[in-house]
N, C-alpha and C positions, 0 to 999 in steps of 0.2 A: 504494500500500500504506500502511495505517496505520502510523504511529509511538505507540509508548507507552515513556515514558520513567521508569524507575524509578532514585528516590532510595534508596540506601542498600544493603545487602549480607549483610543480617543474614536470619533466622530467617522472618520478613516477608514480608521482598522474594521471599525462596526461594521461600515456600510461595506466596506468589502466583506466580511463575514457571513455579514447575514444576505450577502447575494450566494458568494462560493460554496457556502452548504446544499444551499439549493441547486445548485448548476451541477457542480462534483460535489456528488454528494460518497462516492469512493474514494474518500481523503480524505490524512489526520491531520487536523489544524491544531495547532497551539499558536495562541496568543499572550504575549511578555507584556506587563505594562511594571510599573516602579511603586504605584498606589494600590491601595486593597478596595477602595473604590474609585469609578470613572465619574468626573461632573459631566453635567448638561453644561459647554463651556457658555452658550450664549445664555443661559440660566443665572449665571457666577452672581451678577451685579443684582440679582434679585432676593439670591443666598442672603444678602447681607441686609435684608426690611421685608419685604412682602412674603417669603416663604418664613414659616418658623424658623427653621433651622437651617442652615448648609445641607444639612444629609438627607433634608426631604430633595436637593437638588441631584441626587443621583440619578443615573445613567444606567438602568439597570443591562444586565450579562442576559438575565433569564435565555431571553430566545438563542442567541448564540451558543450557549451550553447547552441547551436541549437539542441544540442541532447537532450537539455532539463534538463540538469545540471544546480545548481545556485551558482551562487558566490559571498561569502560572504567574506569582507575584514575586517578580524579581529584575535587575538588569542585567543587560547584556554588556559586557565588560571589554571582547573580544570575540573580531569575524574572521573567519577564514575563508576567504572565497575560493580559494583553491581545493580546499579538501571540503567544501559544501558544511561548515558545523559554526559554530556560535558556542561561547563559554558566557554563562553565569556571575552572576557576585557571587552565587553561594557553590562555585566551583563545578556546577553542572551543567554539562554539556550537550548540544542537543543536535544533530545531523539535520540538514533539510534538504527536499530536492529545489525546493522554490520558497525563498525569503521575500518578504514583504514588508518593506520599511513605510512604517505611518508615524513616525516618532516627533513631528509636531514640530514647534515652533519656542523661543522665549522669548521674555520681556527684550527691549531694547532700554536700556538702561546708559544713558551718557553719564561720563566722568565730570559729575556736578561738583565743585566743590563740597565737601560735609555729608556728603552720600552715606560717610559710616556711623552717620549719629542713629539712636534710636526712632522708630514708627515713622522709615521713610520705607514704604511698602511699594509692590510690584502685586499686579494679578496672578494666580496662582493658580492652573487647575490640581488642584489639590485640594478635599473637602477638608482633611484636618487643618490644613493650612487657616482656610477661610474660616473656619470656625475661631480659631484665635485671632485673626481678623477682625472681626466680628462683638469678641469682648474687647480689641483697641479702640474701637469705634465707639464703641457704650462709654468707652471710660474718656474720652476727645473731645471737645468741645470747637475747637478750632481745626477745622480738616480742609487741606487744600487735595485738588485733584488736578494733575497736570498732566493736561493732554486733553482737546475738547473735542475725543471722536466718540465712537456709538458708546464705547465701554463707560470712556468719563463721564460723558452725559448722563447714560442709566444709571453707573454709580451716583452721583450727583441727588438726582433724581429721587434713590431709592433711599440716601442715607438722610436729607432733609426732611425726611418723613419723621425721624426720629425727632423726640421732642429736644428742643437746647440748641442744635448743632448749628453754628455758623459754616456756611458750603460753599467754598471758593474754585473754578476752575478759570486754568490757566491755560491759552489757546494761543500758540505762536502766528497759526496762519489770520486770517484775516475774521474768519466767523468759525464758533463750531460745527462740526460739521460740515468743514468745506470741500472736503474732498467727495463728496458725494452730493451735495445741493448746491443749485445758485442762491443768491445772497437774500431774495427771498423767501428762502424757505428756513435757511439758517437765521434769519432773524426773529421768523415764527418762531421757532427754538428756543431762541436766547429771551424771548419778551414770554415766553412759562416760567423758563428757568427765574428769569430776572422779578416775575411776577408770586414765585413760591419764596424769593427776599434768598436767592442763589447768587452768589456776585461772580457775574460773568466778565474775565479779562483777555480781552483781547491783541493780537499783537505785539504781544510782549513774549518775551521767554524769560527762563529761568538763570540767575547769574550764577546763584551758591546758596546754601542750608546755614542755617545758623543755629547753635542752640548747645546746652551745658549736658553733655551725654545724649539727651534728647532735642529730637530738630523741635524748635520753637519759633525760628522763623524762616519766610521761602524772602529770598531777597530776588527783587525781576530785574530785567536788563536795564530800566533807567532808573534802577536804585531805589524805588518804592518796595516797600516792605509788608509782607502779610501775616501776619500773628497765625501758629501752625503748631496743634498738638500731633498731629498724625499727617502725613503725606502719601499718598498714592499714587504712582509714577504709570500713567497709562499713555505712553507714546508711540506705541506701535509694537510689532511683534518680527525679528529675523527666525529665516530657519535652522533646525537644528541638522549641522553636517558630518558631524564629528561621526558618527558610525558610518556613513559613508564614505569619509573618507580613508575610515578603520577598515573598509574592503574594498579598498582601493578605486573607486567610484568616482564618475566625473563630478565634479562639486563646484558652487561658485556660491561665495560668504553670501551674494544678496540675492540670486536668483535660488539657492538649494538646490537637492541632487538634481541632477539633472537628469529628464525623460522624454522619450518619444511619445507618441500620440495614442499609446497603448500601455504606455503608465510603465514600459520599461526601460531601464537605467542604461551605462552604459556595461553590465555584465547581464547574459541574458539568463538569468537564474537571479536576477533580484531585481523586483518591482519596488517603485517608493511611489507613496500617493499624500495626502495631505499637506500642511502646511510647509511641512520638510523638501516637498519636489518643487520642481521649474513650475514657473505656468508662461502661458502666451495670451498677450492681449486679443482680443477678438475684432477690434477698429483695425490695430497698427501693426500686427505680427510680430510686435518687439515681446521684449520680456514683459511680465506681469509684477506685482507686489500683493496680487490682493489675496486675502487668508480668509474663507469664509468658510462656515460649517455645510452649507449648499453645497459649494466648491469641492471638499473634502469629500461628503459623500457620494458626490456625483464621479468622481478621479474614483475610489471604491469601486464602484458599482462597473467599474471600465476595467479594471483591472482582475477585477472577479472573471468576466466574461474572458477575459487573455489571458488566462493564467497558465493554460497551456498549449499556448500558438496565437498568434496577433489576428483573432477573429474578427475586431471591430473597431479602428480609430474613436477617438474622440470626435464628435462629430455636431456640430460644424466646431473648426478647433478656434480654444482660445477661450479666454474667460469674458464674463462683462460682468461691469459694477451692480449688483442686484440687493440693496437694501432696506432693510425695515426698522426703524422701533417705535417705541411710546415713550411720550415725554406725558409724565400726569394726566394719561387720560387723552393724550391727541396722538395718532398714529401720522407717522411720516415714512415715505418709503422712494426709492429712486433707481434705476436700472438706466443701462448705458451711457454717453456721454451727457456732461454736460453743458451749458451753452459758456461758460467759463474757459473749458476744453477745448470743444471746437474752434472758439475766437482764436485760441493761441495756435489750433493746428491749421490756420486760415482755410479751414473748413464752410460751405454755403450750405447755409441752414435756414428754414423758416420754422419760428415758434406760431402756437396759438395755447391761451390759457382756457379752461373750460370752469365750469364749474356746476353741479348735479346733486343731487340731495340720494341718502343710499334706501330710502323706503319712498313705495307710490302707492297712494296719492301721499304729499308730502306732507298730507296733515296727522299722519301716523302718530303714535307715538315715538316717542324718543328720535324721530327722524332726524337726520344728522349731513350738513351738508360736507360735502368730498371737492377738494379743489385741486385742476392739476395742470401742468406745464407742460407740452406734449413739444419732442425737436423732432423736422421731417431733415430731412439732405432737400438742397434747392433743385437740385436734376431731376432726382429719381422718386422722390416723392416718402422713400423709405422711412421707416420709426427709427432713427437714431437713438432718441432718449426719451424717458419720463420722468416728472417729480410729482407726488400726490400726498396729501395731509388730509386729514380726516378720521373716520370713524375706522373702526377695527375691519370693514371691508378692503382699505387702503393695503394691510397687510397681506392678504391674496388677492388681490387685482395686481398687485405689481407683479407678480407670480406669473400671472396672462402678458402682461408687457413687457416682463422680462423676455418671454419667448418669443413674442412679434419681433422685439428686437435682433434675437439668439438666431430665427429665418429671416431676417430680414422682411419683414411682410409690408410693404406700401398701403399708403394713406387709400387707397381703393379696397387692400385686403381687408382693410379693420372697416371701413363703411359699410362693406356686403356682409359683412360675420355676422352670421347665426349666434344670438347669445339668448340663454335663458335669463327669464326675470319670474320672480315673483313677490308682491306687497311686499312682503316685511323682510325679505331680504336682498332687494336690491332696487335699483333706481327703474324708475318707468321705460320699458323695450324700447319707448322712442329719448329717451336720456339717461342711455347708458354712456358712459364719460369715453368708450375709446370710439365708438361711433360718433358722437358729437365733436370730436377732436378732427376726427377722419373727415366729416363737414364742413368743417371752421376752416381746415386748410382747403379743401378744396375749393371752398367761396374764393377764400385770401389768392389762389393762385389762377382762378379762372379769368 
């Protein structure tokens, strides 16, 4: 019987898992991770106010063990790709015919001045971690969060909930959030946060930590000062190459292992998928940076299918920006470029804004209206990008526009789409927002 040994525990490994069982379902899997539980990683920021505890935020095994997967709680120390085997921390060794590297991503953590003072924190998937977390934050009163992307925000968010807390986040680029919305959307953002008494600072970075064993304060680049019991460093994530490069594997510090279009390396006895591998933009063909749990499962579920022989590219190749969250209650969510983007890649674009209420007739209850920013390409007509805010519909509708954009589908495809509606869960069949968009442009162009 085949062995196929997977690294890591995460989102990844899962979704390849629990495809590979089912596909070869004659083959012994073993999966490595370093924790005795996996988090819900996009759950983390919730661990910490709206779930009771961290460990309600678990990721459960169940299905993957019963598919007859085992799981071993230990790391891998040492590869040997020549003789196919993998060693242990606890000295145990283990042969595979096909290795599978999902070993994730860490913090980016710059050489801040005062880095080594006490309760300057990093995200962790790690539950026990977050759990003592969790009591730094009860015991804090002043907490900065630095870095204003999805994570900062929801922590932000989540931790103001708590009674006392003053909740500071710090954003180099120009708005939270900018890497995924124009400047409108990031401002809806910042005027919740700003409106829950969140002090939202902009365009500044961080100079250096200050503070007597413990950071007590974040000093920013023109020298204003922020009073800081605890600090949370949410700046992005690089991947992790080091076992890659432990088996000799093409590797590069910011793209990670590097893979074909079938999720394998360059040794053809070891696939890597998640945060750890390459990706490809989906506009530019260049390299990618984006780390999503989507992302990960989707690279899984590719890799499951080739695990023994290049059945299926990725398809169509490349990634695109496809995201969601909630700030208190408002859903925001974004896929493909944006019009920020395009200006700088002197790309011809036509926007139209729409705007739709997600229950018909609108006088429903709790009816909620949905507003969104739709980019065509000026030739072709094409869905480049979306921004929408709104009700909790916003989070699966972009799910629909992330794939108009993933086939390229034109402003004619989404006008003739067949969509269901009904009262209470969706907007009137004649005001569903990607037909009214798909209208708007084609008035504007006619």
């Amino acid at each position: 019987m085949k062995h196929v040994v997977v690294v890591g525990g995460g989102v990844a490994a899962k979704g390849f898992l629990s495809s590979a069982v089912a596909i070869h379902s004659d083959v012994k899997y073993t999966f490595i991770r370093k924790t005795e539980f996996g988090p819900v990683p996009c759950g983390i920021p919730y661990a910490f106010g709206t779930l009771d505890s961290p460990m309600d935020n678990i990721s459960p095994d169940t299905g993957i063990l019963k598919g007859g997967a085992e799981l071993i709680i230990d790391e891998v120390i040492e590869i040997d790709s020549k003789e196919k085997n993998i060693t242990l921390k606890s000295n145990k060794k283990l042969n595979y015919d096909k290795l599978v590297m999902a070993v994730g991503s860490e913090p980016i953590v710059p050489p801040f001045p005062g880095l080594e003072l006490e309760n300057i924190l990093t995200i962790e998937k790690d539950l026990n971690v977050v759990t003592k977390q969790k009591e730094i934050i009860k015991n804090s009163k002043n907490i900065v969060i630095v870095g204003g992307g999805f994570i900062g925000v929801e922590l932000a968010d989540e931790i103001k909930n708590f009674e006392g807390k003053n909740v500071t986040i710090i954003e180099l680029a120009r708005n939270v959030l900018s890497a995924a919305f124009d400047v409108k959307y990031c401002q809806a953002v910042e005027d919740i946060l700003k409106h829950k008494n969140i002090n939202v600072i902009t365009k500044l970075g961080v100079s250096e930590f200050k503070g007597n064993g413990k950071v007590e304060e974040v000093v920013l680049s023109n020298g204003q000062i922020v009073a800081a019991d605890m600090v949370f460093l949410s700046i992005g994530a690089k991947p992790l190459i080091k076992l890659g490069e432990m088996a000799g594997l093409e590797t590069n510090p910011r793209a990670g292992i590097i893979t074909d279009a079938y999720g394998y390396t360059s040794n053809s006895d070891i696939l890597a998928i998640g945060d750890c591998s390459s990706k490809i933009d989906f506009f530019s063909g260049k390299g990618s940076g984006i780390k999503l749990a989507s992302v990960a499962a989707r690279e899984g579920r590719i890799a499951a299918l080739n695990l023994f022989g290049k059945v299926m590219p990725e398809s169509p190749l490349g990634v695109t920006s496809l995201f969601s969250t909630c700030v208190h209650g408002e859903y925001f969510a974004a896929t493909g470029m944006t019009i920020e983007q395009l200006e700088k890649s002197n790309t011809l674009f036509n926007t139209v804004d729409i705007t739709t209420v997600d229950k018909h007739p609108t006088t429903l209850p709790n009816a909620k209206k949905i507003e969104g920013t739709f980019i065509f390409a000026k030739e072709t007509n094409i869905i480049l990008g979306a921004q929408l805010k709104g009700s909790v519909q916003v989070a699966e509708l972009i799910n629909f526009l992330g794939y108009a954009v993933q086939n390229k589908a034109s402003a004619y495809e989404l006008y003739t789409l067949n969509y269901a509606s009904h009262p209470m869960g969706t907007p009137s069949p004649n005001k569903t927002i990607a037909h009214m968009a798909a209208t708007a442009l084609l008035k504007k162009i006619k």
